[in-house]
C-alpha positions as CSV (number, residue, x, y, z in Angstrom):
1,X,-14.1,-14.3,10.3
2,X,-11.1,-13.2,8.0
3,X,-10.0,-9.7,9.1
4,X,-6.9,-9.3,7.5
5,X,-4.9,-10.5,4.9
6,X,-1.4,-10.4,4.0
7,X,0.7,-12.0,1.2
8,X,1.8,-11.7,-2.4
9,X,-0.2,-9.8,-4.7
10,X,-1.1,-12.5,-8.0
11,X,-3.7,-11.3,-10.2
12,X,-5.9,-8.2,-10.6
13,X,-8.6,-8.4,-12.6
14,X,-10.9,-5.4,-11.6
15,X,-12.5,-6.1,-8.9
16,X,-11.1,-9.5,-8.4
17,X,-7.8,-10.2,-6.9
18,X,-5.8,-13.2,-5.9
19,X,-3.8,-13.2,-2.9
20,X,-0.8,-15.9,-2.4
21,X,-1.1,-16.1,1.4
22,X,1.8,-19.1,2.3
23,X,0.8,-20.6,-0.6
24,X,-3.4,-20.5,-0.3
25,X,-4.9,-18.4,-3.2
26,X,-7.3,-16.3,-1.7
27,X,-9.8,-14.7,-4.5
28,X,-10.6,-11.4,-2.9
29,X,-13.3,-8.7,-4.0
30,X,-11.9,-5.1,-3.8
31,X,-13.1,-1.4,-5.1
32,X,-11.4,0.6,-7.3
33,X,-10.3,3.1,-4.5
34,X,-8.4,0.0,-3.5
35,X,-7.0,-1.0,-6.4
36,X,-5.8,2.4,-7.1
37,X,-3.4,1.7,-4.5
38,X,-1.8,-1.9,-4.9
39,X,1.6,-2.7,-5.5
40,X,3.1,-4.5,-8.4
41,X,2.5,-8.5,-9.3
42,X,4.2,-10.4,-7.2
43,X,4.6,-8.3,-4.3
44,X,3.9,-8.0,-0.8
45,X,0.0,-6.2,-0.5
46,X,-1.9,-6.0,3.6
47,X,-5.9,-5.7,3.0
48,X,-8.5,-5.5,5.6
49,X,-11.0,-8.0,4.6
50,X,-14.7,-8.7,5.3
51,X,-16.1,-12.6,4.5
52,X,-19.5,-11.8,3.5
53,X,-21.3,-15.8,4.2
54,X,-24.4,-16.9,2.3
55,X,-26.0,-20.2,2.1
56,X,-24.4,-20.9,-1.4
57,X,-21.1,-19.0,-1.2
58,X,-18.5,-17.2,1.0
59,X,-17.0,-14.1,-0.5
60,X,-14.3,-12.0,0.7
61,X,-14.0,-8.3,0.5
62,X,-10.8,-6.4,0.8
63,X,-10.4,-2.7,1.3
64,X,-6.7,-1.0,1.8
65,X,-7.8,1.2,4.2
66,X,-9.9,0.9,7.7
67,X,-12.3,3.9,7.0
68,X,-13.2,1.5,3.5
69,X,-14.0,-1.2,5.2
70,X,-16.2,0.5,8.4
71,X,-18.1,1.9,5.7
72,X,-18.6,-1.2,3.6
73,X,-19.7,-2.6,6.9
74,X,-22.3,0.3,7.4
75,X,-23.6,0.2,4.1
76,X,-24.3,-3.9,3.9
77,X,-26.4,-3.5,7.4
78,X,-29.2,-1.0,5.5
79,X,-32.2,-3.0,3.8
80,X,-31.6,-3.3,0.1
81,X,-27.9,-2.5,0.3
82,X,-25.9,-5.9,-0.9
83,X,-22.2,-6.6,-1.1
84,X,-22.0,-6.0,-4.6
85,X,-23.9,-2.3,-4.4
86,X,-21.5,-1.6,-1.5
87,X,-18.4,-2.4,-3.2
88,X,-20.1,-0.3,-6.4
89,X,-20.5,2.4,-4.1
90,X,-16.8,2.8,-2.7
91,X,-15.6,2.4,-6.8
92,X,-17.5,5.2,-7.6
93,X,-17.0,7.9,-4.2
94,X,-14.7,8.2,-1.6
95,X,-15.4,7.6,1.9
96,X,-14.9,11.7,2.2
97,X,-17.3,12.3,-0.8
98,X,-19.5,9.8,0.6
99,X,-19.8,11.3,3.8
100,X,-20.3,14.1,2.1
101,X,-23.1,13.7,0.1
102,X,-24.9,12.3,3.2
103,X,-24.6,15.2,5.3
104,X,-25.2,17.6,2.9
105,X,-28.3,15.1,1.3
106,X,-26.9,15.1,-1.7
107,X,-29.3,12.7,-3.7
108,X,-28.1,14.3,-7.2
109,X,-24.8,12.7,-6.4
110,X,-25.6,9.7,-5.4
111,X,-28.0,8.1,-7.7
112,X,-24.8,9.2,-10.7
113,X,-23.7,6.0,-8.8
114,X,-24.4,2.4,-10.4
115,X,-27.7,0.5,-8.2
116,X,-28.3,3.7,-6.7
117,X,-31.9,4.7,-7.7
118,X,-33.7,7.7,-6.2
119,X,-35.3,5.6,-3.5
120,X,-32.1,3.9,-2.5
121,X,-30.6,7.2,-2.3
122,X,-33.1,8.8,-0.3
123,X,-32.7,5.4,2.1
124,X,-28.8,5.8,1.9
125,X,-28.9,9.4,3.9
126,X,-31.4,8.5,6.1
127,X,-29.8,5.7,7.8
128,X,-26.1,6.8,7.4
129,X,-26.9,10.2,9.3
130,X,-25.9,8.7,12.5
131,X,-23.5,6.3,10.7
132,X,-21.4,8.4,9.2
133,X,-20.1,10.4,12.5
134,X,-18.2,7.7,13.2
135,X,-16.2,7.3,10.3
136,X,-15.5,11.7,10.2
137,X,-12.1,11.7,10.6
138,X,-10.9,8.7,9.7
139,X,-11.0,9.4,6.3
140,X,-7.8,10.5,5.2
141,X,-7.3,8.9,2.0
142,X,-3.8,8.8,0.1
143,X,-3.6,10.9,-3.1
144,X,-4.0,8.8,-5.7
145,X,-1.1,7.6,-7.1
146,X,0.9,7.1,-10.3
147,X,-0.4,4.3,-12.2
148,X,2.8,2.2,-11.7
149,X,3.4,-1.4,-12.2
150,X,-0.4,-1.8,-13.5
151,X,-0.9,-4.9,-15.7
152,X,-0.9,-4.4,-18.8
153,X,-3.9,-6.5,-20.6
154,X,-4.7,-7.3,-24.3
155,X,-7.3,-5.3,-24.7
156,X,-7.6,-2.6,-22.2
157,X,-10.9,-1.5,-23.4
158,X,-12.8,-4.6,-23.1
159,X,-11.1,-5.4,-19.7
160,X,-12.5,-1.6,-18.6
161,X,-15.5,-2.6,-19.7
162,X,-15.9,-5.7,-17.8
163,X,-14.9,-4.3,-14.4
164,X,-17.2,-1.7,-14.9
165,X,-20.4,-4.3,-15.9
166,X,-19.2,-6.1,-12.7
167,X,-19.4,-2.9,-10.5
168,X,-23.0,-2.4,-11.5
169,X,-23.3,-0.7,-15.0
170,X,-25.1,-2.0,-17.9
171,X,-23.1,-3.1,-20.4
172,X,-24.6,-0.4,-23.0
173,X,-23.5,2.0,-20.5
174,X,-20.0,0.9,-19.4
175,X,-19.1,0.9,-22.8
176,X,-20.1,4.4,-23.4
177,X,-18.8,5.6,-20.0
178,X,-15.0,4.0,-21.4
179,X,-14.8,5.5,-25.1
180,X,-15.8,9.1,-23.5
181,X,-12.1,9.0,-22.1
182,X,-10.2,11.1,-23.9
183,X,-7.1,9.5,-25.8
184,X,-9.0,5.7,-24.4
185,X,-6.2,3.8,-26.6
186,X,-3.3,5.5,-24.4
187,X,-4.2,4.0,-21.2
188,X,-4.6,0.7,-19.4
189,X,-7.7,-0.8,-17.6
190,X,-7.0,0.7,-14.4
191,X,-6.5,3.9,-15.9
192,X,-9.3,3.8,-18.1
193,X,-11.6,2.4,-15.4
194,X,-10.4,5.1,-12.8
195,X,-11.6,7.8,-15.3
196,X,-14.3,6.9,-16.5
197,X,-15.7,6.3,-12.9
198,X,-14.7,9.9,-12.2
199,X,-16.5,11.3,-14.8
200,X,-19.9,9.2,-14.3
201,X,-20.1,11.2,-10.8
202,X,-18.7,14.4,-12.0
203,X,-20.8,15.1,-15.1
């Protein structure tokens, strides 16, 4: 098992990232609460990881924070709950909102997230109950910060979009969710990404 990775900071390509580790590329799946967070290219980045291993592929998660990865971990253990709807799930919510919405059963909330159906939702807050105790207070995340040092693609927009199909939403719906930013053409990815995640759970 991988638990922790340290080393130069490549590529980001929401959610992929590539991680120089004494010269090994690791190719490492991260949320958005993560990526929020990351230093520059070409700089030094610590990520807890989590190798999820299947019969036809190994994949490796990477979360900047502990409390991320705990409730990655909690999430993939529930029947119907993959990887990929995980990682969705911690784009889209923060651990605090999460646990949140599960105490107070707040179903409304969660099915704004993408792969999150009523059913799944209703699932989601009966077996995190108990989870979720664990992870109360240790889930003091950073503010986000100033978008600085983000890449800078050719087209923004269509790199939003992406990210946002590869979280979970259709493709109709990602594109929608990005040109309902406000002033889309003055931002990057990130910035556009980060947005428009916050306003699918908001609205």
């Amino acid at each position: 098992m991988i638990g922790r990775l340290k080393g130069l900071l490549l590529e980001k390509q929401a959610p992929l990232l590539l991680i120089d580790v004494q010269g090994v590329g690791y190719e490492v799946f991260a949320p958005m609460s993560t990526f929020y967070n990351l230093p520059e290219l070409n700089q030094g980045v610590t990520l807890h990881t989590h190798l999820v291993v299947r019969e036809d592929s190994q994949t490796l998660y990477g979360f900047a924070e502990e409390h991320e990865r705990s409730l990655f971990r909690a999430l993939i253990k529930i029947n119907g709950v993959g990887a990929k709807l995980a990682l969705a799930i911690l784009s889209g919510v923060s651990t605090k909102d999460f646990i949140r919405c599960i105490e107070h059963e707040d179903t409304a909330m969660l099915v704004k997230l993408p792969g999150v159906g009523k059913k799944t939702a209703e699932r989601l807050i009966i077996e995190m109950k108990d989870r979720v105790k664990d992870l109360t207070g240790h889930t003091g995340t950073k503010t986000m910060p100033a978008m600085e040092g983000l890449v800078q693609k050719d087209d923004p927009v269509a790199d939003a979009m992406s990210a946002l199909v590869a979280l979970g939403y259709k493709p109709p719906e990602a594109s929608r969710m990005v040109r309902a930013v406000d002033g889309m053409s003055e931002y990057n990815s990130e910035e556009l990404i980060r947005m428009a995640l916050q306003a699918a759970v908001t609205n």
